[in-house]
C-alpha positions, 0 to 999 in steps of 0.5 A: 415251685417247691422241690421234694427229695423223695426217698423209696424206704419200703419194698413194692413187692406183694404191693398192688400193680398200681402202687408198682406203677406209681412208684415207676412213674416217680423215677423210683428204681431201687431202696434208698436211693434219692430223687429229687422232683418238683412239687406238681399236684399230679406228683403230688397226688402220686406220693399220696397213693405210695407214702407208706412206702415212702420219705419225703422231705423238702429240699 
């Protein structure tokens, strides 16, 4: 399985509370700040719903 180095670049603020979930649910807690994840069709799914908030790259 593929790993994705996934990287917040934009701020959650004034962002639906779905989207603040999602970005939760990722692990992702502050701006500029990498984390490393397994490319699973749910995570997938939820860097989808937040990717203009987002940087992905493959690892």
């Amino acid at each position: 399985m593929k790993k994705l180095r996934i990287t917040q670049i934009k701020s959650g603020i004034d962002r639906s509370e779905r989207q603040k979930l999602t970005l939760q649910a990722l692990g992702l807690k502050k701006l500029h700040n990498p984390r490393e994840i397994e490319a699973t069709p749910q995570v997938l799914g939820m860097i989808r719903t937040v990717e203009h908030l987002l940087k992905v790259e493959e690892v």
